[in-house]
Wavefront OBJ file of the C-alpha trace (Angstrom):
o trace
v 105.199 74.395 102.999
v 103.497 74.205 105.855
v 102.800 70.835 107.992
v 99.945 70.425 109.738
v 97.526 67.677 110.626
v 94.119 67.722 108.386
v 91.985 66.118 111.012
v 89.711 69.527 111.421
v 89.596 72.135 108.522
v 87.422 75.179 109.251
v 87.195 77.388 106.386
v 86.256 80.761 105.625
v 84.693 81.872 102.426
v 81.335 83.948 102.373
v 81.474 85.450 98.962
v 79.251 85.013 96.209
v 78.385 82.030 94.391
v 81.093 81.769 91.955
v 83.189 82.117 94.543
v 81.832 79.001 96.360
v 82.312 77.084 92.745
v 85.952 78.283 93.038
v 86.096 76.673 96.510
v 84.820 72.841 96.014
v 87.920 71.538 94.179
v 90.103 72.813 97.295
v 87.217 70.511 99.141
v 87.435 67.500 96.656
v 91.230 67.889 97.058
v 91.745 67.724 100.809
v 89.074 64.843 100.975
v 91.269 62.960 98.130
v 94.117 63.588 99.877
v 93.036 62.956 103.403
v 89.700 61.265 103.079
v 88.827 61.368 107.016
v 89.392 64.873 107.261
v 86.301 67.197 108.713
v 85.505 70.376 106.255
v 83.308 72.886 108.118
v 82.721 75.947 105.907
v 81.281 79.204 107.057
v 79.243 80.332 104.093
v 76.604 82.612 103.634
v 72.898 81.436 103.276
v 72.803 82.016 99.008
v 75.800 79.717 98.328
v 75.152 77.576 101.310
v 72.210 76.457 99.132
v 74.453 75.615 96.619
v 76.651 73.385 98.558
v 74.584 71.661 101.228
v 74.790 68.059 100.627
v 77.882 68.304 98.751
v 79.914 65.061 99.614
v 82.873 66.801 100.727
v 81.627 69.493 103.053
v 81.174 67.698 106.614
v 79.375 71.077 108.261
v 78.353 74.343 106.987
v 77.921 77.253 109.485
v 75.600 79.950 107.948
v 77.244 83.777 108.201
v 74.105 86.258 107.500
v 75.294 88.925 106.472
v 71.875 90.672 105.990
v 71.864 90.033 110.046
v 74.336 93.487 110.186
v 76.934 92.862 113.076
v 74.406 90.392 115.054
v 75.966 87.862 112.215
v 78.939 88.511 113.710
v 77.729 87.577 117.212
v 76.059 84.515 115.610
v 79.022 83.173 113.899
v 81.639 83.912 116.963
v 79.085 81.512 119.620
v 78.946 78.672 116.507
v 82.193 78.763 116.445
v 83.271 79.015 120.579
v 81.969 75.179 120.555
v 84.651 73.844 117.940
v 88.033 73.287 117.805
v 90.135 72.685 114.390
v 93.802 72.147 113.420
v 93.691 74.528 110.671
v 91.401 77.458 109.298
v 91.815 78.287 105.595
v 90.995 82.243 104.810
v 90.264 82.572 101.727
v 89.431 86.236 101.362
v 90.616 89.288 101.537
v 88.245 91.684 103.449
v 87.955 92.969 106.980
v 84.934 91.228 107.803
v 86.643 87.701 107.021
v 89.560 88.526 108.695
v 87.208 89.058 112.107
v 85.781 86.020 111.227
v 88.622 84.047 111.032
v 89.920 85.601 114.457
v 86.735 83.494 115.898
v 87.808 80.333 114.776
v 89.954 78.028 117.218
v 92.866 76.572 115.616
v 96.447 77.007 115.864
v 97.253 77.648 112.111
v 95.402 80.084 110.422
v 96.482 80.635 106.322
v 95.512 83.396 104.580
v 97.147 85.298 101.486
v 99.944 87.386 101.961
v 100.109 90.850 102.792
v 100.213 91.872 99.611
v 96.742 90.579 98.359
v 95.491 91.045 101.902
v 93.101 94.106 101.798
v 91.657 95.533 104.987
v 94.500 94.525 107.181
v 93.116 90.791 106.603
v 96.656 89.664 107.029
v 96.537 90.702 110.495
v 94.297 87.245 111.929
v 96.361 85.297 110.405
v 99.440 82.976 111.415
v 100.680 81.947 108.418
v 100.381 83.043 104.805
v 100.870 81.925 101.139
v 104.130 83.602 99.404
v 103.208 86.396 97.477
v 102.150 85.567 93.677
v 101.509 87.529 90.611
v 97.414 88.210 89.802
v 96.149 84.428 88.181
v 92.984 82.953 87.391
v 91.232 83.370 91.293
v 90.524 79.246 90.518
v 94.762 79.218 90.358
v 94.808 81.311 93.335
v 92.866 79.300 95.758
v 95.074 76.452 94.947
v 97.901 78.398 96.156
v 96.840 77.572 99.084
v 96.689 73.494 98.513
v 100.555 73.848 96.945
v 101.629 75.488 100.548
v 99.275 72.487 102.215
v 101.235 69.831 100.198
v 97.756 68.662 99.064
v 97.874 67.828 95.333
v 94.996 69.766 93.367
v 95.655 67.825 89.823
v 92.925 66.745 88.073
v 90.384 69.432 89.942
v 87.063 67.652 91.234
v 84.104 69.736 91.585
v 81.381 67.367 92.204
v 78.631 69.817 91.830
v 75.863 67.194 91.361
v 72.987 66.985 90.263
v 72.403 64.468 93.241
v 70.832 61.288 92.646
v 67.878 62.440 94.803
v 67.803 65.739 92.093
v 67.662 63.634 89.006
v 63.776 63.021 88.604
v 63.391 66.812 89.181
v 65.319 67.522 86.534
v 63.919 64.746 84.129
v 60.406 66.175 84.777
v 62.118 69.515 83.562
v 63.605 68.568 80.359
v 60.438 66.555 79.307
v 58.594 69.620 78.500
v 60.900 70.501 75.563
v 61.157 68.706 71.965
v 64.059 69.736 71.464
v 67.423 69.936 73.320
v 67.476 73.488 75.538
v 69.870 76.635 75.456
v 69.815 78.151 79.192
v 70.341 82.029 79.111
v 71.560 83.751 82.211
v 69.870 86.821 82.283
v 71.234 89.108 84.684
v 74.575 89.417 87.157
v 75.185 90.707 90.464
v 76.671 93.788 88.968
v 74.489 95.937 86.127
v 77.989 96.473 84.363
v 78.627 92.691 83.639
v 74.837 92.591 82.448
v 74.402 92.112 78.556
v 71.385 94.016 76.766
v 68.202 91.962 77.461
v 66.670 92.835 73.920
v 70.006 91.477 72.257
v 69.036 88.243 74.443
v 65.604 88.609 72.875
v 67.181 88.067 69.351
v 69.539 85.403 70.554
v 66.746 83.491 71.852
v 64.968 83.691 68.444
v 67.704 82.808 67.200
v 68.551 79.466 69.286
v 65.210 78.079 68.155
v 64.747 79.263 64.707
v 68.427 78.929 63.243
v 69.507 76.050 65.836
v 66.811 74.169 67.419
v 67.428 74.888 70.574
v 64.655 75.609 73.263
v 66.104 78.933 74.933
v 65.545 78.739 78.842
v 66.041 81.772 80.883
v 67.480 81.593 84.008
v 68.846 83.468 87.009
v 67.386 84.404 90.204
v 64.087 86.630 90.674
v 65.861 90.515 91.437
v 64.923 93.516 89.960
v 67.062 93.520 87.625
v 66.756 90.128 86.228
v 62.927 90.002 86.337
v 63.240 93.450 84.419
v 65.270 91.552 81.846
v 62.976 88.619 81.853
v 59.971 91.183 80.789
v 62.298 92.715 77.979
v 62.799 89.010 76.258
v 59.805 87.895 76.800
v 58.244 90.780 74.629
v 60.616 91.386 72.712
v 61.184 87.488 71.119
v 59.233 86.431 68.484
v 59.438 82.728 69.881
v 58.948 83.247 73.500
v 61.533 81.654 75.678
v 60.900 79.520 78.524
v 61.592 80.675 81.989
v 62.896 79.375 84.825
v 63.999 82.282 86.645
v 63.793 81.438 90.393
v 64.225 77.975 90.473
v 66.838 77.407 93.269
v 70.202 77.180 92.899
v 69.777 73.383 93.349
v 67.641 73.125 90.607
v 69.849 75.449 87.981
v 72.451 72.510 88.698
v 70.049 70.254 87.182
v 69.026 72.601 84.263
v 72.878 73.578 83.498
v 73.585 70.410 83.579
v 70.777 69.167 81.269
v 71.516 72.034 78.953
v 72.822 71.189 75.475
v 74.214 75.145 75.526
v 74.616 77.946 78.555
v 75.173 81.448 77.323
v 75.897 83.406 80.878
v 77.827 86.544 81.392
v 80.555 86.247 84.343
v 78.414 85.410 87.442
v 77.783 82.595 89.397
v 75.884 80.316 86.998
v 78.650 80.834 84.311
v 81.129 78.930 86.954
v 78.690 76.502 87.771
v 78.248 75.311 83.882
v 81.679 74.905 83.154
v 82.424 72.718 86.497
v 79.518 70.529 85.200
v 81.155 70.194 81.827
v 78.525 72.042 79.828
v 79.085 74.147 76.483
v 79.212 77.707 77.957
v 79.309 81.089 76.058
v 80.744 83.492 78.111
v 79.839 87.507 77.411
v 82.877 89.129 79.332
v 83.759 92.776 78.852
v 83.804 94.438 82.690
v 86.152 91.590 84.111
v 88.897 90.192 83.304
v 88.055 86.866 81.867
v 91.689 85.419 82.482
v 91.025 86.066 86.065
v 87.319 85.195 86.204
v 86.566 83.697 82.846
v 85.583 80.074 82.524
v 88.050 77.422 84.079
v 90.875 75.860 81.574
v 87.257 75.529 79.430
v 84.941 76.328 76.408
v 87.971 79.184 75.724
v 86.932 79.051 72.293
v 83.179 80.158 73.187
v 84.367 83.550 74.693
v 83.091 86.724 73.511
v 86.088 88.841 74.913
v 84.755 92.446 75.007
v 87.245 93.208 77.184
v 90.495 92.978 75.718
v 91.357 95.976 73.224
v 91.917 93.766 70.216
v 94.392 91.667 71.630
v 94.148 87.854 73.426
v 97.857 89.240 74.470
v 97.109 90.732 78.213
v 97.498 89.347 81.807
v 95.560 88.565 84.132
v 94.394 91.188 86.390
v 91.759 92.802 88.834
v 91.366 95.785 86.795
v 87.541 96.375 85.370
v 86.165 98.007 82.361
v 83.355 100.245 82.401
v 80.702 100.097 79.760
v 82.394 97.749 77.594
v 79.580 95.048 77.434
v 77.278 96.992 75.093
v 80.148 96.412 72.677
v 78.973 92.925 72.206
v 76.885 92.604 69.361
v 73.875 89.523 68.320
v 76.488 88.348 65.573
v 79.378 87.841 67.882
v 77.413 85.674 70.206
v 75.457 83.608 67.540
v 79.516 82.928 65.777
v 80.119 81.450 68.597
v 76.741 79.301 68.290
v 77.540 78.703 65.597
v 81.171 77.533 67.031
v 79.730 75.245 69.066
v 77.711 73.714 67.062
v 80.167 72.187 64.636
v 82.828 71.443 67.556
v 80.502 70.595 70.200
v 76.884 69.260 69.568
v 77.561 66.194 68.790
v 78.688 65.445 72.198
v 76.352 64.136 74.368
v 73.909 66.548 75.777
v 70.765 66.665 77.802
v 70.261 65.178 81.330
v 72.930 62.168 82.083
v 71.108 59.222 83.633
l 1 2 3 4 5 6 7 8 9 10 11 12 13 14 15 16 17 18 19 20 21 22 23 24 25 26 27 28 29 30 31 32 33 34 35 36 37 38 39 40 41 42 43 44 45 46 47 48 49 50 51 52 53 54 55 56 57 58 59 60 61 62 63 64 65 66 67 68 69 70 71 72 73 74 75 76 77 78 79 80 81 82 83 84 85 86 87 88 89 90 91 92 93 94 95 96 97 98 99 100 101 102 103 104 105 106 107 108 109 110 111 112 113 114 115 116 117 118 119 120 121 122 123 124 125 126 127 128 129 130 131 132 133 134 135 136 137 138 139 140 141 142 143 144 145 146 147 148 149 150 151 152 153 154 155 156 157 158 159 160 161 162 163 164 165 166 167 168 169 170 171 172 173 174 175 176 177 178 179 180 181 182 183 184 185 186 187 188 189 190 191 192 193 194 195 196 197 198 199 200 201 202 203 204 205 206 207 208 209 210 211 212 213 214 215 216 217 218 219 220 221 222 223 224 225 226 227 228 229 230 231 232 233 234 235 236 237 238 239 240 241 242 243 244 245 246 247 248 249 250 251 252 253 254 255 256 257 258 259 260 261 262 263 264 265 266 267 268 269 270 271 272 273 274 275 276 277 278 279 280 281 282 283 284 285 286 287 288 289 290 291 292 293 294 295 296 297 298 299 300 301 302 303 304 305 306 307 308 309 310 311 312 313 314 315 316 317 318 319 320 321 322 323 324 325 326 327 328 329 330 331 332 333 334 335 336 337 338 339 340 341 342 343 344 345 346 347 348 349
């Protein structure tokens, strides 16, 4: 264990959304645990979105990566003007390793050289023992348990904010009748799920369940393609709110009666709000990067080869997502509807 004062904590994560989810609860922690301590988080622009004005995170220094190695240079003079007594590096890659060189603090944890890609190991003073693959939620607490910074019961205080709540009234008024959101599209095309099967889900949702289906996401390529594929394809069209903000998909995850997501971002963010979430998983490996110690039970697992008996680990499979059929999703409707709708559901006031 390593003792160190938490007066200043700088940390480093610029990964993807999910990732930031994966983050907050090592925020809510060290703020439960030392409740004057200063979090500044370097964080690129997309998640930083997503966390500004979270209660925990003090300062958020914006690393834009689109910026090419000028982010570097923009990061490394943000940085020259503070001084911490700890930075917490919680990747693996080169470019977070550099990062975490720029940061002025005496003890600088990262993972162990093991789980250290790109020589990330190297700008770093101390490091976590070495630990077999876990869920990466398990993993960042790794570094809480060598902090001596109890993690138990996880926090992630996603919001909505108070100041978000009319917003997301004003949403849910338009509906009579409580709403489905459907993540449309991932980062990656081979975590995506076939946007005509989401057609027939969607008919489904408000035909066979009376559910208003909601489509969400961002506004790429790839996701506006799959937008144009439901929306023709449904006999019922869907609503959609593709492009609302990441800000504003809190408030319409959290107002959801049901989220059906494949593993991205928005999956991660439903389950740390509490919500119902049917997770399509075949490329990763959902007991690294499936939903949190939730909603197990509403997992179509098109990864496993017809066991639930396999570890944890980083390895992907291709083209396995296809193998998820209409009927395995809409069992697992079905699921949650006689386990889980008659929990509360819609907007909380």
């Amino acid at each position: 264990m390593i003792e160190v004062p938490l007066r200043r904590v700088c940390i480093v994560m610029m990964s993807a959304v999910g990732d930031a989810v994966h983050v907050l609860p090592l925020v809510t922690a060290l703020k439960r645990h030392t409740p004057n301590v200063h979090i500044t988080w370097v964080l690129q622009p997309g998640p930083a979105s997503l966390v500004r004005g979270h209660p925990g995170v003090d300062e958020i220094l914006l690393f834009d990566r689109a910026r090419g190695w000028a982010a570097f240079a923009d990061i490394r003079r943000q940085l020259a003007s503070r001084a911490f007594d700890l930075a917490i590096n919680l990747q693996v890659y080169f470019k977070a390793g550099l990062v975490t060189s720029f940061v002025n603090a005496p003890v600088k944890l990262g993972f162990d050289r093991a789980r250290a890609r790109d020589f990330n190991w190297l700008f770093t003073t101390h490091r976590i023992p070495p630990h077999a693959v876990q869920h990466v939620q398990d993993q960042y607490f790794e570094f809480l348990t060598e902090l001596g910074v109890p993690h138990e019961p996880p926090a992630w205080n996603l919001g909505p904010w108070p100041d978000e709540r009319t917003t997301q009234r004003d949403f849910f008024a338009q509906f009579d009748r409580p709403a489905a959101s459907i993540v449309v599209a991932t980062s990656k095309p081979q975590k995506d799920w076939l946007p005509e099967r989401w057609a027939e889900v969607a008919d489904a949702l408000y035909h066979d369940f009376n559910l208003q289906p909601v489509l969400v996401g961002g506004r790429c390529t790839r996701e506006l393609n799959a937008e144009q594929v439901i929306l023709q394809r449904a006999r019922r069209t869907p609503h959609s709110a593709l492009g609302s903000g990441l800000r504003n998909l809190v408030g319409i995850l959290d107002g959801s009666a049901l989220v059906l997501s494949p593993d991205t971002g928005p999956l991660h963010m439903s389950v740390a709000l509490g919500r119902p979430t049917i997770s399509l998983i075949g490329y990763t490996n959902p007991k690294r990067t499936g939903p949190y110690r939730r909603f197990h039970d509403l997992i179509v697992d098109a990864y496993a080869d017809g066991t639930e008996d396999y570890a944890p680990s980083m390895e992907n499979h291709l083209d396995r997502m296809p193998r998820i059929t209409v009927r395995d999703v809409l069992d697992r409707v079905e699921r949650w509807r006689t386990t889980y709708q008659s929990a509360e559901t819609g907007p909380k006031s």
